[in-house]
ChimeraX commands (.cxc) that place a marker at each C-alpha (Angstrom):
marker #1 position 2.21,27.09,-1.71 radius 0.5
marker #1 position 2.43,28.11,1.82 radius 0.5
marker #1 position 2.19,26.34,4.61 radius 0.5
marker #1 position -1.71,27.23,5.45 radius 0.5
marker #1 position -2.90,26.60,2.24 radius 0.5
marker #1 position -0.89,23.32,2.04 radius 0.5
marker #1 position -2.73,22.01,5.28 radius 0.5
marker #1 position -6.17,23.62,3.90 radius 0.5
marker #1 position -6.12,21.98,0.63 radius 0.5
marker #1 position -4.84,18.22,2.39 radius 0.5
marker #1 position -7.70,18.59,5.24 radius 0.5
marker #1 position -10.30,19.62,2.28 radius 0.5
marker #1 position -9.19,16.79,-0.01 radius 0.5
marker #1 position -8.95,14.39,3.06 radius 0.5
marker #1 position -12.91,15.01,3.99 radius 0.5
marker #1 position -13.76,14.90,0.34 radius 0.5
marker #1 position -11.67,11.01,-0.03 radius 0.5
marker #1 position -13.37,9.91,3.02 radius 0.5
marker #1 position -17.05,10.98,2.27 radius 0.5
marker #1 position -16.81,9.22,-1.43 radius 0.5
marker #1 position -15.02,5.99,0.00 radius 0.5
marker #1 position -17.49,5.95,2.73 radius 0.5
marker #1 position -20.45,6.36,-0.24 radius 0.5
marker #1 position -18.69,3.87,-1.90 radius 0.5
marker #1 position -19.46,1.23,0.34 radius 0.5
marker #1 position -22.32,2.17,2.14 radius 0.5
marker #1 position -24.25,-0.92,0.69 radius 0.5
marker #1 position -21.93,-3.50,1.25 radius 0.5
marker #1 position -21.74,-4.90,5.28 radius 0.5
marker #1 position -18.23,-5.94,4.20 radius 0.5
marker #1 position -17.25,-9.09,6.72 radius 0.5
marker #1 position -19.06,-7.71,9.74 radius 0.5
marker #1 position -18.36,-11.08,11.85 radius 0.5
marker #1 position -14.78,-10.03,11.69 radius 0.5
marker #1 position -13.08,-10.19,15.28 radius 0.5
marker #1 position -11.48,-6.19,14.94 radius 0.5
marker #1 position -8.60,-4.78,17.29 radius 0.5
marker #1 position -7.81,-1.06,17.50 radius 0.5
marker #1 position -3.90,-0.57,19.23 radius 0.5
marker #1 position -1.37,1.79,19.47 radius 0.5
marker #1 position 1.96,0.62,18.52 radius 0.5
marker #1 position 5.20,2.21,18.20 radius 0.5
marker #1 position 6.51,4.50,15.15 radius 0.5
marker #1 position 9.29,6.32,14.48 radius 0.5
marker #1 position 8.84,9.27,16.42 radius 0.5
marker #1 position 5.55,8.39,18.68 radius 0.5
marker #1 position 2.85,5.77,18.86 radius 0.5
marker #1 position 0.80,5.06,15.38 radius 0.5
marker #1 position -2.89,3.85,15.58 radius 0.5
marker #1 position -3.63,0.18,14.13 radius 0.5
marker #1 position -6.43,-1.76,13.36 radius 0.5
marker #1 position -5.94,-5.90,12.86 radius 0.5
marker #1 position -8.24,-7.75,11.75 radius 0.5
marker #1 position -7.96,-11.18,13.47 radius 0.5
marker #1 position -7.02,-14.31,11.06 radius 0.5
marker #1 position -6.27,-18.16,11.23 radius 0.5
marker #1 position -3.51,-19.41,13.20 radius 0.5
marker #1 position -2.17,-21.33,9.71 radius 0.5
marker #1 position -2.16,-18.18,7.52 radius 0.5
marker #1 position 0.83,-15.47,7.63 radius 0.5
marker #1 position 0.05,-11.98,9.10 radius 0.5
marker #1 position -0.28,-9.83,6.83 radius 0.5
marker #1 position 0.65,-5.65,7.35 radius 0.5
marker #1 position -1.01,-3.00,5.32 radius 0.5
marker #1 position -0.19,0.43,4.46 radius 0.5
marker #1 position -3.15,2.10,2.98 radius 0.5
marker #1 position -3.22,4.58,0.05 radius 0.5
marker #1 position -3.46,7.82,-0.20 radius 0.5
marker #1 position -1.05,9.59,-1.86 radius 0.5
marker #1 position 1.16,9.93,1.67 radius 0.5
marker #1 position -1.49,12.55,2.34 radius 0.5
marker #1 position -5.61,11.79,2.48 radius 0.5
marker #1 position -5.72,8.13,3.63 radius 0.5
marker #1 position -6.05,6.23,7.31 radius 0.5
marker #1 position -7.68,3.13,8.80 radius 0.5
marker #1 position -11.13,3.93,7.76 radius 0.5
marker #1 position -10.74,4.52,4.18 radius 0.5
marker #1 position -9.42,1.57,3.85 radius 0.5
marker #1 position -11.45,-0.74,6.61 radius 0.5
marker #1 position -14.03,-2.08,4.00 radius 0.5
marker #1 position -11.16,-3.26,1.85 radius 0.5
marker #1 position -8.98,-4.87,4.85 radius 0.5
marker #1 position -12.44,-6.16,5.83 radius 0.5
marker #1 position -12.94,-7.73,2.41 radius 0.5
marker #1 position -9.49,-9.09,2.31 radius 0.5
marker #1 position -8.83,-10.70,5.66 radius 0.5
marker #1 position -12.40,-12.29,5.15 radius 0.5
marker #1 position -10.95,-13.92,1.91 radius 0.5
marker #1 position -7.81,-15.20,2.13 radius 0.5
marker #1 position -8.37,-15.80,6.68 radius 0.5
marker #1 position -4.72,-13.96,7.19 radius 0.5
marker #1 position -4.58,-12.03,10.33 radius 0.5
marker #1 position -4.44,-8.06,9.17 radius 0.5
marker #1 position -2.58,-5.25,10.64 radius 0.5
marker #1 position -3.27,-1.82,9.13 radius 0.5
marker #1 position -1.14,0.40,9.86 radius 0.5
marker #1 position -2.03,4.39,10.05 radius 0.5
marker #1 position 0.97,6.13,9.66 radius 0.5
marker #1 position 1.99,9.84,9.32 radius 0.5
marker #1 position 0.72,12.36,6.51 radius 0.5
marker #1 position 1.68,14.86,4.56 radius 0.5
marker #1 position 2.08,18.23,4.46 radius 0.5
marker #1 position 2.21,18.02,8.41 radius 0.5
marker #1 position 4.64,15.25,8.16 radius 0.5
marker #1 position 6.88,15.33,5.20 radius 0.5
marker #1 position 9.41,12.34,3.87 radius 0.5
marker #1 position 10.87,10.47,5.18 radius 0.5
marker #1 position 7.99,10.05,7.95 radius 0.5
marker #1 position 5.99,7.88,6.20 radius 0.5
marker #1 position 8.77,5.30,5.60 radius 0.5
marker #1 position 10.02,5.73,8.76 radius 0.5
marker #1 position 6.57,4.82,10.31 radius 0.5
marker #1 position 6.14,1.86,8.18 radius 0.5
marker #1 position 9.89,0.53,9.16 radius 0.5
marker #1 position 9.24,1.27,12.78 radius 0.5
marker #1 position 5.56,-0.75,12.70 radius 0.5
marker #1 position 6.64,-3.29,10.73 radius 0.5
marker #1 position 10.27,-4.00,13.02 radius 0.5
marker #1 position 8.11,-4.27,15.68 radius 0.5
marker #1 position 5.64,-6.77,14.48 radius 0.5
marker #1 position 8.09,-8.97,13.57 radius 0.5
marker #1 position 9.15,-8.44,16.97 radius 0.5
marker #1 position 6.05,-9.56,18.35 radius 0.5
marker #1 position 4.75,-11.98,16.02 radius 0.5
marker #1 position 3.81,-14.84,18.93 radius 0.5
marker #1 position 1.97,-11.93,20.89 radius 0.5
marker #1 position -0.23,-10.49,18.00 radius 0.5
marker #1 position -3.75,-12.27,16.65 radius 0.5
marker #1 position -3.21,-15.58,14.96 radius 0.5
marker #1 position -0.48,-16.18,12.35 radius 0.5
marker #1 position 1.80,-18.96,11.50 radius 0.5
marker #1 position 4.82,-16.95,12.00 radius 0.5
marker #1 position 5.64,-15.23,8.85 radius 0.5
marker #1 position 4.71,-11.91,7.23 radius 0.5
marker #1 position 3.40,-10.38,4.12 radius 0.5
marker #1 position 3.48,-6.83,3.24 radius 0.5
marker #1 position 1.15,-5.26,1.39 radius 0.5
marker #1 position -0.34,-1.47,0.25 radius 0.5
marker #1 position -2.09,0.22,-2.57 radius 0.5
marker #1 position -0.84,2.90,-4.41 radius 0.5
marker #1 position 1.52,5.08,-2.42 radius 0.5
marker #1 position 0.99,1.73,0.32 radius 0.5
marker #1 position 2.44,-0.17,-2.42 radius 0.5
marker #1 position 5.58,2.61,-2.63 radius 0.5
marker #1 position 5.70,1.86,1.00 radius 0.5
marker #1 position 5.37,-1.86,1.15 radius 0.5
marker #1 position 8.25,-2.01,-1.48 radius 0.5
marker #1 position 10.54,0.07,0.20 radius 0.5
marker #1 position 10.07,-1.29,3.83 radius 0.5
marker #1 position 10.75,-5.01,2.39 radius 0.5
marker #1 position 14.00,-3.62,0.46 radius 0.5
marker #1 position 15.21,-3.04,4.04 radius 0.5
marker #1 position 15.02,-6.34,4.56 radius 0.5
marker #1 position 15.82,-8.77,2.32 radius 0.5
marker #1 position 17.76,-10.68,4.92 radius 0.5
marker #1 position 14.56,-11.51,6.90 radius 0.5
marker #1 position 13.72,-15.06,7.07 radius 0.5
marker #1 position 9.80,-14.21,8.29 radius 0.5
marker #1 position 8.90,-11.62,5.10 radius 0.5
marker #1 position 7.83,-14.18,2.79 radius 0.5
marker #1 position 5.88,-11.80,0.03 radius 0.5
marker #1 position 4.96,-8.40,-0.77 radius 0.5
marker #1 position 1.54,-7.40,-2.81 radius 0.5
marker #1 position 1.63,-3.78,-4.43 radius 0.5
marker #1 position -1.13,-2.70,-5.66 radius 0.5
marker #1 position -0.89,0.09,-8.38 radius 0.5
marker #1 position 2.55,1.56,-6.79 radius 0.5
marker #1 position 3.79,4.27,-6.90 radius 0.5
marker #1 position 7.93,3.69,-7.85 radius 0.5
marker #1 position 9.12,7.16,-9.31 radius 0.5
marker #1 position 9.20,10.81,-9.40 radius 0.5
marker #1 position 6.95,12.23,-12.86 radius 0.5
marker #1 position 9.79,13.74,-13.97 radius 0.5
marker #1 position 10.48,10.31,-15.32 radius 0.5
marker #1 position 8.03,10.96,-17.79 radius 0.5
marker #1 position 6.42,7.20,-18.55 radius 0.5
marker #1 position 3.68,7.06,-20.88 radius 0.5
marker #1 position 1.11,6.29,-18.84 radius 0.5
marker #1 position 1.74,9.86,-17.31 radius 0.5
marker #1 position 0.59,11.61,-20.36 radius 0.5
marker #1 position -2.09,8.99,-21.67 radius 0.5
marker #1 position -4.05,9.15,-18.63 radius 0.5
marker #1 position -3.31,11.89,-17.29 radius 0.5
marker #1 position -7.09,13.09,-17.08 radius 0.5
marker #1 position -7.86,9.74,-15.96 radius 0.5
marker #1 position -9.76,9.67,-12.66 radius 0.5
marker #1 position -9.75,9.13,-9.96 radius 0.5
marker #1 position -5.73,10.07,-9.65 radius 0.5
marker #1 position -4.89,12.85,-12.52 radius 0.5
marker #1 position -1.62,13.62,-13.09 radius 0.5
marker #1 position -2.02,17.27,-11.61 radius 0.5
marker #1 position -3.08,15.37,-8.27 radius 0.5
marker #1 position -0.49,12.86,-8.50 radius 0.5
marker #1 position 1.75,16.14,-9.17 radius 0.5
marker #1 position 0.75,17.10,-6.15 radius 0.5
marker #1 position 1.02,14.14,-4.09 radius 0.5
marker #1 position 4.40,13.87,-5.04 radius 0.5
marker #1 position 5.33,17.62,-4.30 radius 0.5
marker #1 position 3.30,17.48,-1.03 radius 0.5
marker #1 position 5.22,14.23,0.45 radius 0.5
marker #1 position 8.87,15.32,-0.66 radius 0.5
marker #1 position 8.81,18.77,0.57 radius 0.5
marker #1 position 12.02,19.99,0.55 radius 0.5
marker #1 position 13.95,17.18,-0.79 radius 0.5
marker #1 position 14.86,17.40,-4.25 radius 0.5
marker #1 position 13.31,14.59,-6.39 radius 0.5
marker #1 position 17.43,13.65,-7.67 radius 0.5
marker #1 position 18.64,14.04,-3.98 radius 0.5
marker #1 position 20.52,10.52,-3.20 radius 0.5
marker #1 position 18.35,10.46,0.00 radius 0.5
marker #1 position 14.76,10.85,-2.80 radius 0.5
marker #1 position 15.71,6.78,-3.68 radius 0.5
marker #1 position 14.46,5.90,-0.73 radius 0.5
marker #1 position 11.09,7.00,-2.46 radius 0.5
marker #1 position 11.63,6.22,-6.00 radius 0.5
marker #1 position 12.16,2.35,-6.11 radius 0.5
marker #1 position 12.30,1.93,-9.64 radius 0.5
marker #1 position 15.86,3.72,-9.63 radius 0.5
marker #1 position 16.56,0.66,-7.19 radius 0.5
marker #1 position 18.98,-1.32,-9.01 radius 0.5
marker #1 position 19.43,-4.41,-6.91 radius 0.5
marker #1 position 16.29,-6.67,-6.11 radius 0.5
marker #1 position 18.28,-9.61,-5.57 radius 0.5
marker #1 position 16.33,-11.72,-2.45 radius 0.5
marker #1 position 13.18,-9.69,-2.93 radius 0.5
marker #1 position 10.38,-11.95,-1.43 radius 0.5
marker #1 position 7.64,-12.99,-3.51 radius 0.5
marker #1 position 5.44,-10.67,-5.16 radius 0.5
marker #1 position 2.24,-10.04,-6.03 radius 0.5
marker #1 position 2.06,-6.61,-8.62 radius 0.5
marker #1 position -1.45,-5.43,-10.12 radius 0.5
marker #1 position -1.45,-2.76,-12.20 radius 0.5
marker #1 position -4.88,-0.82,-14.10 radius 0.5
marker #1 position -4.91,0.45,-17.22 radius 0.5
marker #1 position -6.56,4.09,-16.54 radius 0.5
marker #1 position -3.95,4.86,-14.44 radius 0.5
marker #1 position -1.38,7.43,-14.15 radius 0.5
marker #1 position 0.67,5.06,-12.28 radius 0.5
marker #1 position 0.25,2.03,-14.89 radius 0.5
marker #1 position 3.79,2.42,-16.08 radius 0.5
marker #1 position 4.75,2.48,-12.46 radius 0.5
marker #1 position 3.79,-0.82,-11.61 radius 0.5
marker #1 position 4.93,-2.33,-14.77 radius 0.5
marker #1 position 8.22,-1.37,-14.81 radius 0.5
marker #1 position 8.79,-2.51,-10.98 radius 0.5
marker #1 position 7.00,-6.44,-11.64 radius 0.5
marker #1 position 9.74,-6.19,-15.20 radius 0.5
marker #1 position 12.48,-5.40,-13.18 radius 0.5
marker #1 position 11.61,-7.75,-10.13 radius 0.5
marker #1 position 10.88,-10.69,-12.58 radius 0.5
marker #1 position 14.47,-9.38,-14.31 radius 0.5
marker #1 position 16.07,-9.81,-10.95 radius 0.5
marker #1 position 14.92,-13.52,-10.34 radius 0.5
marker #1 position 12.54,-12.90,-8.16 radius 0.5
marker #1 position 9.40,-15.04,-8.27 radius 0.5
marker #1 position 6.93,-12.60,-9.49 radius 0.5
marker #1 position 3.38,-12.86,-10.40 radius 0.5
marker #1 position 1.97,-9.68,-12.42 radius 0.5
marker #1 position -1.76,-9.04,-13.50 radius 0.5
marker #1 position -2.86,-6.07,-15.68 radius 0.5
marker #1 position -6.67,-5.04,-15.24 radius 0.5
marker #1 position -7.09,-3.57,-18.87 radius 0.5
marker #1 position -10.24,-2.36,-18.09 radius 0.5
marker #1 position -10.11,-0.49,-14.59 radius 0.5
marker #1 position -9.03,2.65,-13.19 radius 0.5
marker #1 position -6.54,3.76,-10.44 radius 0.5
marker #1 position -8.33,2.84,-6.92 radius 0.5
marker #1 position -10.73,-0.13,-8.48 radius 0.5
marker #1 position -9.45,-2.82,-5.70 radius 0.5
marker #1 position -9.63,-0.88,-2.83 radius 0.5
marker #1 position -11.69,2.39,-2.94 radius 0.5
marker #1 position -14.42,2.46,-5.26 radius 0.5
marker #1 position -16.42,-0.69,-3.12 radius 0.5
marker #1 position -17.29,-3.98,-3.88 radius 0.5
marker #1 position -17.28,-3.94,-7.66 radius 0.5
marker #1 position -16.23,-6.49,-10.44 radius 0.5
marker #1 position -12.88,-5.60,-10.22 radius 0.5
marker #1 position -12.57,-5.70,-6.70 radius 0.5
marker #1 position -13.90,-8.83,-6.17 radius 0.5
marker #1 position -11.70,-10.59,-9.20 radius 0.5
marker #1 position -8.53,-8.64,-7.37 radius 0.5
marker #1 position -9.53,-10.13,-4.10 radius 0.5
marker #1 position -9.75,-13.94,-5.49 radius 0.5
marker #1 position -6.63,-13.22,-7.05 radius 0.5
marker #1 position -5.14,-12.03,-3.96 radius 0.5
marker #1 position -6.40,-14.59,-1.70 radius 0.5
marker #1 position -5.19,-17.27,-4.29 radius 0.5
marker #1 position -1.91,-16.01,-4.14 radius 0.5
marker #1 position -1.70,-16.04,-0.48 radius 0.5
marker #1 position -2.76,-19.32,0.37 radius 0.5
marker #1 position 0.46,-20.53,-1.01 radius 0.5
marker #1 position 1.59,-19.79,2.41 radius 0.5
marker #1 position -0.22,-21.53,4.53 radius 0.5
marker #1 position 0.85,-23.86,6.81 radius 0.5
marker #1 position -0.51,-27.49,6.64 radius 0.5
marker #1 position 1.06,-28.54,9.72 radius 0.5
marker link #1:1,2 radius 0.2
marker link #1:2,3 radius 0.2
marker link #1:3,4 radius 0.2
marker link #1:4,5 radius 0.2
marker link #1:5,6 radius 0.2
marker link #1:6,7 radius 0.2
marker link #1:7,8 radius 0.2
marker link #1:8,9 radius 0.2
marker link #1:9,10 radius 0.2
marker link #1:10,11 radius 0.2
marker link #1:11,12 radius 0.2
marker link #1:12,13 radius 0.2
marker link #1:13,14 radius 0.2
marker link #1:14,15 radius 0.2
marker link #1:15,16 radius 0.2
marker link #1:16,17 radius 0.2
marker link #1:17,18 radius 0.2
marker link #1:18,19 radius 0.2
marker link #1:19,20 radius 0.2
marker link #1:20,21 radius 0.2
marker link #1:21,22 radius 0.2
marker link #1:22,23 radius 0.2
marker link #1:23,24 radius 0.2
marker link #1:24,25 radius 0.2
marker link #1:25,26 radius 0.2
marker link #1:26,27 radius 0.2
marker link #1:27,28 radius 0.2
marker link #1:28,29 radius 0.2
marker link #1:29,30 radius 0.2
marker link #1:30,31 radius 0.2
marker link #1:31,32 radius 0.2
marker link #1:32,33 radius 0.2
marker link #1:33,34 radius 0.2
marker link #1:34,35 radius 0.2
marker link #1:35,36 radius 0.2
marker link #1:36,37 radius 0.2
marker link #1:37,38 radius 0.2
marker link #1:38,39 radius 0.2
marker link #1:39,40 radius 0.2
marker link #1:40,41 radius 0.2
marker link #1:41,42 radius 0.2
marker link #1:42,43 radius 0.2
marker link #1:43,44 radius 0.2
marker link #1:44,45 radius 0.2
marker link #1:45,46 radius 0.2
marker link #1:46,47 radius 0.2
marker link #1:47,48 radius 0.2
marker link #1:48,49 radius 0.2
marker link #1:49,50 radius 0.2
marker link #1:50,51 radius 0.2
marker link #1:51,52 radius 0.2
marker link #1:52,53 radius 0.2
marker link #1:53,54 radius 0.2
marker link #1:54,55 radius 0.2
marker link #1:55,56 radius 0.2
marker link #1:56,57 radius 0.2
marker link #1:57,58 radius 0.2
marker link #1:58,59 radius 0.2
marker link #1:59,60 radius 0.2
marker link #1:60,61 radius 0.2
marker link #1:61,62 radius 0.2
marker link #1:62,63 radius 0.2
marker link #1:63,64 radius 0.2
marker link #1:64,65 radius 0.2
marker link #1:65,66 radius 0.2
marker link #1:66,67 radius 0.2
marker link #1:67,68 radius 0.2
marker link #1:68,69 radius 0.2
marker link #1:69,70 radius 0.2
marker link #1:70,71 radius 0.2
marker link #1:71,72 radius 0.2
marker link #1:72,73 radius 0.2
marker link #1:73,74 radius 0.2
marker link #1:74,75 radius 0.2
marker link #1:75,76 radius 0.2
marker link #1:76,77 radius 0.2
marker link #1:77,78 radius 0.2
marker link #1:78,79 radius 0.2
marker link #1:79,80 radius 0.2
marker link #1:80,81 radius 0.2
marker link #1:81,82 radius 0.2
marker link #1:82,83 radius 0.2
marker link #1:83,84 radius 0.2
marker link #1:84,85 radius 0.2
marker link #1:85,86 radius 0.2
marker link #1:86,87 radius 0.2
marker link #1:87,88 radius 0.2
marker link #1:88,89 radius 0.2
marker link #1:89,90 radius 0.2
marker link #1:90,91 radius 0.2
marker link #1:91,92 radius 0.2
marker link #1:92,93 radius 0.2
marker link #1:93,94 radius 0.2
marker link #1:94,95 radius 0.2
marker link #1:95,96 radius 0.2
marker link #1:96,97 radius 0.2
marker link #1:97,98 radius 0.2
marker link #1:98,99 radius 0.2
marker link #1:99,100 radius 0.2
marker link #1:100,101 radius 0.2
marker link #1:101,102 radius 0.2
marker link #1:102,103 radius 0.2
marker link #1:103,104 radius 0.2
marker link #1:104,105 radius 0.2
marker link #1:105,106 radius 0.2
marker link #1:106,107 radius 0.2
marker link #1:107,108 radius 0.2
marker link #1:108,109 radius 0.2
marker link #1:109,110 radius 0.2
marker link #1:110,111 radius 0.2
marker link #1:111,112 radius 0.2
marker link #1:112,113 radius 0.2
marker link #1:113,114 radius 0.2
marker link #1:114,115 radius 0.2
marker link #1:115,116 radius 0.2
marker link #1:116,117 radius 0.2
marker link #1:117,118 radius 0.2
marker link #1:118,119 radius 0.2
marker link #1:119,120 radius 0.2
marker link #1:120,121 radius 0.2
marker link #1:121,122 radius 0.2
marker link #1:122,123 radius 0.2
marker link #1:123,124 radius 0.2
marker link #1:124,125 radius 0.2
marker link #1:125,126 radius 0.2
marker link #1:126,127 radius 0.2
marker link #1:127,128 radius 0.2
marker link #1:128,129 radius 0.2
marker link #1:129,130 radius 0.2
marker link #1:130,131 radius 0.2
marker link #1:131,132 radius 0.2
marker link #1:132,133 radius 0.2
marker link #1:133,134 radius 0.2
marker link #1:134,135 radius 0.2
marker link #1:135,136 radius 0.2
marker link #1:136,137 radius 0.2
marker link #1:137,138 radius 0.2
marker link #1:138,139 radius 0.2
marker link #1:139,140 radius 0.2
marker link #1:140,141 radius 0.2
marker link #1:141,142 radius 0.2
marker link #1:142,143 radius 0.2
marker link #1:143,144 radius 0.2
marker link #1:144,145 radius 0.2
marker link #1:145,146 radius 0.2
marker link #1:146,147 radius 0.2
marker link #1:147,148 radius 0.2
marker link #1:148,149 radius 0.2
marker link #1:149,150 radius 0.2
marker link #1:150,151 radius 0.2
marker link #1:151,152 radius 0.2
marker link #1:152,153 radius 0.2
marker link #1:153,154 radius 0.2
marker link #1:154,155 radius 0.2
marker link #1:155,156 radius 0.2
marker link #1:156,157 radius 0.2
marker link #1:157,158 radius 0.2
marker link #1:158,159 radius 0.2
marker link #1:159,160 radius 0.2
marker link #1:160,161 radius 0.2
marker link #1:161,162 radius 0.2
marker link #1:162,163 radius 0.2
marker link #1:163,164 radius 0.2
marker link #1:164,165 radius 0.2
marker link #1:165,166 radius 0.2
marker link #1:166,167 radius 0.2
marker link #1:167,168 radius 0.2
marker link #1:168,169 radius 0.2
marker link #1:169,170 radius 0.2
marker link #1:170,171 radius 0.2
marker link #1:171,172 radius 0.2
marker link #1:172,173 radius 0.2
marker link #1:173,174 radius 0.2
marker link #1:174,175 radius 0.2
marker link #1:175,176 radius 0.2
marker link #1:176,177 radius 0.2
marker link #1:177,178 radius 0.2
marker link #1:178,179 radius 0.2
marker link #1:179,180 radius 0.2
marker link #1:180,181 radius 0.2
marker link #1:181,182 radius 0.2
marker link #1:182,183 radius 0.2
marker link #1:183,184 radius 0.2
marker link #1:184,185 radius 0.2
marker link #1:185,186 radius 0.2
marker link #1:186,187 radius 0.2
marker link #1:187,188 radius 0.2
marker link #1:188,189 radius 0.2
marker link #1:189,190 radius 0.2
marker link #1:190,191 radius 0.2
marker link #1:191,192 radius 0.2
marker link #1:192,193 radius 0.2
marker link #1:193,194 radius 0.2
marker link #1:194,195 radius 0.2
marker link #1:195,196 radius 0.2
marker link #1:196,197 radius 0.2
marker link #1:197,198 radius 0.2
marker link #1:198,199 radius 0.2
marker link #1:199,200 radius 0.2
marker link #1:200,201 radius 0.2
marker link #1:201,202 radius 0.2
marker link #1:202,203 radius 0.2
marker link #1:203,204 radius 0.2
marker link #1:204,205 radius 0.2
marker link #1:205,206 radius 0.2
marker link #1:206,207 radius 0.2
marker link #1:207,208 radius 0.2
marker link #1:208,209 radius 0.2
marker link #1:209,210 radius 0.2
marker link #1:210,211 radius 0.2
marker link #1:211,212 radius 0.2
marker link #1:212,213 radius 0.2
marker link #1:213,214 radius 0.2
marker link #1:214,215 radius 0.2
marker link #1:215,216 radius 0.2
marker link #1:216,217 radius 0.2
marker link #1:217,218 radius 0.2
marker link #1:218,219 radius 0.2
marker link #1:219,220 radius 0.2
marker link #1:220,221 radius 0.2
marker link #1:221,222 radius 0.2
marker link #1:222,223 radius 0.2
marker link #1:223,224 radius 0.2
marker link #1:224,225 radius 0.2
marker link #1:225,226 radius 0.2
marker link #1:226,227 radius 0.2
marker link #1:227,228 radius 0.2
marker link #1:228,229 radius 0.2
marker link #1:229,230 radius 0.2
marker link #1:230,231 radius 0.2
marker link #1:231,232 radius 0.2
marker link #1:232,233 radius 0.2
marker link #1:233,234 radius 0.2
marker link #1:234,235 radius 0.2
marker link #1:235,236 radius 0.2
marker link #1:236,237 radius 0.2
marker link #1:237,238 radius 0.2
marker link #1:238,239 radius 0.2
marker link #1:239,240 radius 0.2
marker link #1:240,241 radius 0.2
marker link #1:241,242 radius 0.2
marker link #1:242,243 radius 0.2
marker link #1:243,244 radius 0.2
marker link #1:244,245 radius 0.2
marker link #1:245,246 radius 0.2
marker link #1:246,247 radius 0.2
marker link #1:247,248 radius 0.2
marker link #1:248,249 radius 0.2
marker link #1:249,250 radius 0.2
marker link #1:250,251 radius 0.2
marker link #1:251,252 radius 0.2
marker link #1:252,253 radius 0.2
marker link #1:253,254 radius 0.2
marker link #1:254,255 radius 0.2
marker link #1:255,256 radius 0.2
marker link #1:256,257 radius 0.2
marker link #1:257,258 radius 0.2
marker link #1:258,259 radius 0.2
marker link #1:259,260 radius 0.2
marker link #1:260,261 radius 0.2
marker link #1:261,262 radius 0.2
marker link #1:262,263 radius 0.2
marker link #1:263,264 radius 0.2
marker link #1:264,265 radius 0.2
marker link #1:265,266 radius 0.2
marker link #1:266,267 radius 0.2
marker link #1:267,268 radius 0.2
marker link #1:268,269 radius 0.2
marker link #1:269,270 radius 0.2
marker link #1:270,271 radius 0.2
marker link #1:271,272 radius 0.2
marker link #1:272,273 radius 0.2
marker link #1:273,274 radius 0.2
marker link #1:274,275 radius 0.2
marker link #1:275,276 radius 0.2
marker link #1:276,277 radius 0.2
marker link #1:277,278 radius 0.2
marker link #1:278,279 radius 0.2
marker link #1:279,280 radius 0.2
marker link #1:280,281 radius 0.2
marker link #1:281,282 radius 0.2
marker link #1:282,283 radius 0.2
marker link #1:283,284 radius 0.2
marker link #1:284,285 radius 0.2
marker link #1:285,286 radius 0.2
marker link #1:286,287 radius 0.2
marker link #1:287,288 radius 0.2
marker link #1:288,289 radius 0.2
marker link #1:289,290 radius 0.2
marker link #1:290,291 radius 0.2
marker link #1:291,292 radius 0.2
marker link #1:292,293 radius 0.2
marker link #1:293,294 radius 0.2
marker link #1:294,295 radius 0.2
marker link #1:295,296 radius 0.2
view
């Protein structure tokens, strides 16, 4: 595909995400009382917008990367969810917009997400309440890109847990099952995902040494992971995904808690509004998380 239609078919697919996320939750105020913050902040090559959603001063600070597919998402797809979140578990939220594909191919997304994240930890006692340590989190291809930023670094005292919500961890070439069984599952298809994939890597080859920066699951060493929070649905291309990354996580001693929705699709938690799911995921979540509060 050339480059025009590459860019037509992303902005078309962008407006359509946005208008049925915005549908989606156009009967839910979702934590309107929320103190909100828009910033610019700085990312690998220029500034990146953010939006944080202000927190308690016992809770850690939690950084987003929204879904998307590294191509149709940004703050406002995902501000009901964040919304939704920060009200529930009282964590301080930064979400971070990064760059997209096809204008931006890899590694600009993972740079972005390094970049933001090295510099909140830089300014921790600056930024909205927190009690000084950090959790990263993302859906889908956010959860590809919370997992790889916190691989970088393992040696950091502040990261404390990850949560990846249906992540994306390797190329479909790996053919897992889940591929083919739902691969006319929506709301991600496999010819989508297909196309996600293709769209983000450009030209780097999907067995290139530098593609593992991507594809976590060919990770082989998880040794001082932080905590981790993995959700996976069953009407999902990227079940298999997410399943194989809490095994091998759980394999590598790290303290791992996996949950399976056997009865939702891809995008239940954060983009199809305020449903059963969602609001089970979000308990969960906010369960999980107030393990690391502070009580002093």
């Amino acid at each position: 595909m050339n480059t025009f239609l590459s860019r037509l078919k992303a902005y078309l697919f962008r407006i359509y995400y946005r208008i049925i996320n915005k549908k989606a939750w156009q009967d839910s105020a979702v934590a309107a009382r929320l103190k909100v913050s828009n910033l610019l902040i700085p990312g690998a090559v220029d500034q990146l917008r953010a939006r944080m959603y202000h927190g308690e001063a016992d809770r850690p600070l939690i950084i987003y990367f929204h879904g998307g597919g590294w191509v149709i998402g940004n703050l406002d797809t995902h501000d009901p969810f964040c919304r939704s979140l920060a009200d529930a578990c009282k964590s301080t939220i930064m979400s971070i917009d990064y760059r997209l594909a096809p204008e931006h191919v890899f590694p600009a997304a993972h740079d972005d997400c390094q970049a933001a994240t090295d510099w909140i930890l830089a300014n921790l006692n600056t930024l909205a309440p927190n009690n000084g340590k950090v959790v990263l989190a993302g859906d889908s291809a956010g959860g590809n890109l919370t997992a790889c930023t916190a691989a970088t670094l393992i040696s950091e005292p502040r990261l404390v847990g990850t949560i990846m919500i249906y992540p994306t961890t390797e190329h479909y070439l790996k053919g897992f099952p889940s591929f083919r069984e739902h691969a006319k599952s929506k709301p991600l298809t496999a010819p989508i995902m297909r196309w996600f994939i293709d769209t983000y890597l450009g030209d780097t080859a999907p067995a290139a040494t530098e593609a593992k920066k991507v594809f976590v699951n060919r990770r082989t060493d998880y040794k001082g992971f932080p905590r981790s929070l993995v959700v996976t649905a069953e009407r999902d291309v990227l079940r298999d995904d997410g399943r194989r990354l809490g095994i091998t996580l759980r394999q590598a001693g790290v303290d791992t808690t996996y949950h399976h929705y056997a009865d939702e699709a891809h995008g239940f938690a954060c983009s199809e509004g305020p449903t059963e799911g969602h609001l089970h995921f979000i308990g969960l979540a906010a369960d999980w998380l107030e393990t690391f509060r502070s009580t002093h």
